[in-house]
C-alpha positions in Angstrom: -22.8 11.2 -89.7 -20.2 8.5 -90.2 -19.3 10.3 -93.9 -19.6 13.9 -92.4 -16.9 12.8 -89.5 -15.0 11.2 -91.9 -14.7 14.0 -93.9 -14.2 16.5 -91.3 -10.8 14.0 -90.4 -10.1 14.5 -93.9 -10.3 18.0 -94.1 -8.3 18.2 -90.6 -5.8 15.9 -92.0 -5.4 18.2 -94.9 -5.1 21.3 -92.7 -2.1 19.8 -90.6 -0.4 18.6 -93.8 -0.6 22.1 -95.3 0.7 23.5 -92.2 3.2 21.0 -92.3 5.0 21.4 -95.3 4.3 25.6 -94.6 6.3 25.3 -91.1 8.7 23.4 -93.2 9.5 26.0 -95.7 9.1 28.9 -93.2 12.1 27.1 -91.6 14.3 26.6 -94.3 16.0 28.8 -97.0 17.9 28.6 -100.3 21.1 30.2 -101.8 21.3 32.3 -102.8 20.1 35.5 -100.9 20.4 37.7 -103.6 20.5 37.7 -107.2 24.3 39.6 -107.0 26.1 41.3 -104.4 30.2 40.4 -104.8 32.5 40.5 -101.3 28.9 40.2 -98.8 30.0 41.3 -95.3 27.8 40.8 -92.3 27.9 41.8 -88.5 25.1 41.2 -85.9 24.0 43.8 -83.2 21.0 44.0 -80.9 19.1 41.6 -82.2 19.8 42.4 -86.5 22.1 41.5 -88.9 23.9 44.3 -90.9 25.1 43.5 -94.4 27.1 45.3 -97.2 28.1 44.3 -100.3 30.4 45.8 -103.2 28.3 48.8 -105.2 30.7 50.4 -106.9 29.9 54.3 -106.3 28.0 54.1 -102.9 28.0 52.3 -99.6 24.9 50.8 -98.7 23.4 49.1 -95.6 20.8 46.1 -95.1 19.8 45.6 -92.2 17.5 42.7 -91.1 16.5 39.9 -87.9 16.4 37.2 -90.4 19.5 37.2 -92.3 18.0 34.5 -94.9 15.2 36.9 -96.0 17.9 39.5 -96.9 16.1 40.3 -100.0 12.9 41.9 -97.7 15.3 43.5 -95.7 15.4 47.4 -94.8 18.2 49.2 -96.9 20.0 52.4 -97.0 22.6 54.2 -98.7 24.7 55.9 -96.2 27.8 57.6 -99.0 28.5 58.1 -102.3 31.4 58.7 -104.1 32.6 62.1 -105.2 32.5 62.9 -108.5 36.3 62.8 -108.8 39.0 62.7 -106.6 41.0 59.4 -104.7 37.7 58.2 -103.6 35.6 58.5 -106.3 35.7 55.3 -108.2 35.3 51.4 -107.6 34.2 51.2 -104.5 35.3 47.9 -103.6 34.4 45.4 -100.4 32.7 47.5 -98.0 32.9 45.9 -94.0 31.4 47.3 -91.2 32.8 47.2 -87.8 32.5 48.1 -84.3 35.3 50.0 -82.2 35.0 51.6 -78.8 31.0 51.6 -79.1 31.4 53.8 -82.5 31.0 51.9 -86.3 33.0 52.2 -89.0 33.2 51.3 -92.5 36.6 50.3 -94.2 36.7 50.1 -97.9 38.5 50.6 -101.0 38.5 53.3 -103.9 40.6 54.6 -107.0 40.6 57.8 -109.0 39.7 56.1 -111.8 42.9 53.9 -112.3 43.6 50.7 -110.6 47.2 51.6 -109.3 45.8 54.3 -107.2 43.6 52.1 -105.4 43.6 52.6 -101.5 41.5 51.9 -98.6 39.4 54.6 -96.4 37.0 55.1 -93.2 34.1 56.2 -92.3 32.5 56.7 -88.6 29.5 57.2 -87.0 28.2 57.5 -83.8 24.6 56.6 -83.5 23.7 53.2 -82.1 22.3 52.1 -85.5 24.1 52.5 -88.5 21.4 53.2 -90.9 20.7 56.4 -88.5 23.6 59.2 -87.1 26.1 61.1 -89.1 28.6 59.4 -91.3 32.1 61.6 -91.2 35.0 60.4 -93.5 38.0 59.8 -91.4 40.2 59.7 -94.9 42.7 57.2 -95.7 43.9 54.0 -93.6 47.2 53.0 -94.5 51.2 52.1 -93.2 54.1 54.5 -94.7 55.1 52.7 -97.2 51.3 53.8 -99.3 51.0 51.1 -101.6 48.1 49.6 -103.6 45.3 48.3 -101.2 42.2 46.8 -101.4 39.7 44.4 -99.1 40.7 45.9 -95.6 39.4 44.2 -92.6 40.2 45.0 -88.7 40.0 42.9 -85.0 41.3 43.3 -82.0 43.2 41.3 -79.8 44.3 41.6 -76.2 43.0 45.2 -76.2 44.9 45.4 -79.6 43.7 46.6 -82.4 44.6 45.8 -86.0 43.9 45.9 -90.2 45.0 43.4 -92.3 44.6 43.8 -96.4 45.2 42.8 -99.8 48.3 44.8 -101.4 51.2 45.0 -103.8 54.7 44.5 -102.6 55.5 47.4 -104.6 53.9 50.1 -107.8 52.9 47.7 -110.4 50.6 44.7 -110.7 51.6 40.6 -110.7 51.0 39.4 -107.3 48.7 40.1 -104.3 49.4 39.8 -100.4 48.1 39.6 -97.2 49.6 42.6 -94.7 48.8 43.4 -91.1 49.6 46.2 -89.2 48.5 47.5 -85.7 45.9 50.4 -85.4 46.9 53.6 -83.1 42.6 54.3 -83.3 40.5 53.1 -85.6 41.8 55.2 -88.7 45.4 55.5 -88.1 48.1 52.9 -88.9 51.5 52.7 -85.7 53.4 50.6 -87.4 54.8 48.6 -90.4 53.5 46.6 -92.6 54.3 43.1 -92.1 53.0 40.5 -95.1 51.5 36.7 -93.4 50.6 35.6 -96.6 51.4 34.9 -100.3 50.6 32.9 -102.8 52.9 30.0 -102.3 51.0 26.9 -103.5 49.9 25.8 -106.2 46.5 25.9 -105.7 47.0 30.0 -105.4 48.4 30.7 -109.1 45.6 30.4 -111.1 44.9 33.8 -112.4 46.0 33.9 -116.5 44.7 37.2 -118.2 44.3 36.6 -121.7 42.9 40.2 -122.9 45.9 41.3 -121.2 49.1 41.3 -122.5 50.6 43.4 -120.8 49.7 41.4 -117.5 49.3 38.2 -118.8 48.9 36.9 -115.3 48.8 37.9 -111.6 49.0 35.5 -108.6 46.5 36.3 -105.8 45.9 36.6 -102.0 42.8 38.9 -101.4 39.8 39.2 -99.6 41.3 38.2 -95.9 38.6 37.6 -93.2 39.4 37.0 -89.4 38.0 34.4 -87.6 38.5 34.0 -83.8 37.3 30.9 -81.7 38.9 30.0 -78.4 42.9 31.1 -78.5 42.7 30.4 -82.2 42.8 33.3 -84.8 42.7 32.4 -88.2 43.3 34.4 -91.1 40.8 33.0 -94.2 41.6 34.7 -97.3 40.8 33.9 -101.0 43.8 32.5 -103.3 43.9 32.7 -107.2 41.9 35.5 -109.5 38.5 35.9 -108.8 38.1 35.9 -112.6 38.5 31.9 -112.4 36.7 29.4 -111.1 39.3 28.4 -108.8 39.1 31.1 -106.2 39.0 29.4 -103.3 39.5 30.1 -99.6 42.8 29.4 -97.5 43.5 29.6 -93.8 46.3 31.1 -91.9 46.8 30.8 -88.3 48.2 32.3 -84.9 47.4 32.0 -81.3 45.4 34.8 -79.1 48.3 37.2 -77.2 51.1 36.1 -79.7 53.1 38.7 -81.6 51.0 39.3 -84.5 53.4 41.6 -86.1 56.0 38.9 -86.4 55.0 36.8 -89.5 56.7 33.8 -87.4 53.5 34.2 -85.2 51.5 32.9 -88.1 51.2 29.5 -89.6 50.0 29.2 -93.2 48.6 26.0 -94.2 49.4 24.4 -97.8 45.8 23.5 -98.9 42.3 25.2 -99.6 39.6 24.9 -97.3 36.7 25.5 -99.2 36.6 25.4 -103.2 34.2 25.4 -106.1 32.1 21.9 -106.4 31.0 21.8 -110.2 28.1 19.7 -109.5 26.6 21.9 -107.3 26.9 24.8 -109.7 28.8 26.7 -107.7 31.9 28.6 -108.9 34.5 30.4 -107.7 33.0 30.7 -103.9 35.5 33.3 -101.9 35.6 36.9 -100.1 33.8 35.6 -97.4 32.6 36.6 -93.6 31.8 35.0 -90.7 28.6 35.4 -88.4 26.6 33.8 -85.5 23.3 32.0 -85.3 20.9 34.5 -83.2 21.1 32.1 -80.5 25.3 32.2 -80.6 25.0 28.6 -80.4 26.1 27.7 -85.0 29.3 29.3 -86.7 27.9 30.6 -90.2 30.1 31.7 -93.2 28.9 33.8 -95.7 30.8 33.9 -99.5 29.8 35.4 -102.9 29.9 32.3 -105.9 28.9 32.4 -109.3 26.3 30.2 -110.8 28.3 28.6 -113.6 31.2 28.5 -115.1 33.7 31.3 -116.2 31.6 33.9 -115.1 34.6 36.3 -113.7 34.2 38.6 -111.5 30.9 40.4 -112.3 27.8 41.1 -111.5 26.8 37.2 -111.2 28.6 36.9 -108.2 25.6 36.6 -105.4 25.9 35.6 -101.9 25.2 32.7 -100.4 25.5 31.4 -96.7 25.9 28.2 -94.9 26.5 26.7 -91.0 29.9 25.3 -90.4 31.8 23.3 -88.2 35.3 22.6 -86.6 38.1 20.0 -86.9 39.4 17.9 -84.1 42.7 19.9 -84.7 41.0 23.3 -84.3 40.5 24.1 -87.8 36.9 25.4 -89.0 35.6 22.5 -91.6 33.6 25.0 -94.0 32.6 21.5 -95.9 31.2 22.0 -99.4 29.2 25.0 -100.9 26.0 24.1 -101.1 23.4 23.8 -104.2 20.9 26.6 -104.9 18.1 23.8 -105.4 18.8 22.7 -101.6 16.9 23.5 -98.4 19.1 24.6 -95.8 17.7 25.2 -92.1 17.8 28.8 -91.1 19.9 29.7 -88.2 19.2 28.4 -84.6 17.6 30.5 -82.4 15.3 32.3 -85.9 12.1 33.2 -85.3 
């Protein structure tokens, strides 16, 4: 009897370990959450997360409660391109957003060749995304009609605006940030007015050596907003997403300021999150921001390569982690974090 209890301990013992180290795993997650997916976007509603990521010729939607198991998530392709016209090619850096109870999806397309890029709307009016009509609203853009790519919108106040990547003017060498307010969710009121370009250092790495005739651009793409308390902070990535040293930097205003006066703005001289070569991650940037389910962690989510001089191509995958906040009010995005590490999922995941 004394064996047979023993045993049965044992086998209990064994049970509770297994269970154990199974609760552990069920309760953690690696990078990154899928094997590609450049510029990832995510927004929460009701209880799921909606993602997109660049396609190319479609715009697709994931939608999932458990943002870490994005890979057993439900999908959906919601457009596709046209065979030809001003929308038809690259579609770059899909976002979807929420206006007046309606979605939208902002993203960018060519006709084939890069100067003719712009950026363009879609709407729907169903409560899900994945479900409803999407109409084409056309083109979002200021008068001046210039090269745009990586639109994003927010609103402040009541206020509603889009801020992009764009060329000062009609040929290729440098990217900027612009804003501009929104008279409705597809139609630009105002002028352009540029917050950001690369200044530093840090934001000139970008040489193209199959180039020549470019040999090198200078780059401010990918801006993101980020709003906590009266803060609003512009995140955007600096230098060429073909180099490892695409990295994210910050710019920032105050709630109810003058947004369309750049003097509003404050740009900061110094990347906030970079690649870390021991961890194997590379060129981490075009990032979005999210919420655990239970609102209580702030969560960024970025596309990196694995290793080294990998460009801007299809090994880009996305990758998320929880971050934190400065004593001066600046978000501390810390270091990307390793593939091979365990990272908690989001408080408040079932």
């Amino acid at each position: 009897m004394k064996g047979c209890f023993g045993r049965l301990l044992i086998a209990g013992f064994s049970i509770l370990l297994a269970w154990g180290v199974c609760g552990a795993q069920e309760n953690t997650f690696h990078n990154p959450l899928l094997p590609s997916g450049p510029d990832p976007w995510v927004i929460s509603r009701d209880g799921f997360y909606y993602y997109m990521n660049s396609m190319g010729s479609n715009l697709t939607i994931w939608k999932t409660r458990d943002i870490t198991d994005l890979a057993h998530a439900e999908k959906k392709m919601v457009w596709k391109a046209p065979a030809t016209g001003p929308y038809s090619h690259d579609i770059w850096a899909p976002e979807l957003h929420i206006f007046d109870g309606k979605w939208y999806i902002y993203f960018a397309a060519d006709e084939g060749k890069n100067e003719s890029h712009r950026i363009y709307v879609l709407e729907n009016s169903a409560s899900d995304p994945l479900e409803g009509e999407w109409v084409f609203k056309g083109k979002v853009g200021d008068a001046t009609d210039k090269w745009a790519i990586d639109a994003t919108v927010f609103e402040d106040r009541g206020k509603k605006y889009i801020v992009w990547s764009g060329w000062e003017g009609d040929t290729d060498g440098e990217q900027r940030i612009y804003l501009a307010h929104l008279k409705n969710p597809w139609t630009v009121d105002s002028k352009r007015v540029m917050l950001s370009y690369p200044k530093y250092p840090w934001e000139h790495v970008g040489d193209l050596l199959d180039r020549p005739e470019m040999p090198h651009v200078n780059v401010n793409e990918g801006p993101e907003i980020l709003q906590h308390g009266d803060d609003i902070f512009l995140v955007y990535s600096g230098s060429a997403c073909w180099t490892d040293y695409y990295e994210l930097g910050v710019v920032r205003a105050k709630s109810g300021a003058d947004l369309l006066n750049p003097a509003s703005w404050t740009k900061y001289d110094h990347p906030f999150f970079k690649q870390d070569r021991e961890a194997h991650v590379f060129g981490p940037g075009h990032n979005g921001f999210f919420k655990s389910p239970d609102g209580k962690q702030d969560w960024i989510i970025y596309h990196a390569n694995p290793e080294s001089q990998q460009g801007c191509g299809g090994h880009r995958s996305p990758r998320i982690q929880p971050f934190t906040w400065n004593a001066d009010g600046t978000p501390n995005f810390g270091k990307p974090i390793a593939t091979d590490v365990a990272i908690p999922k989001p408080s408040g995941q079932q």
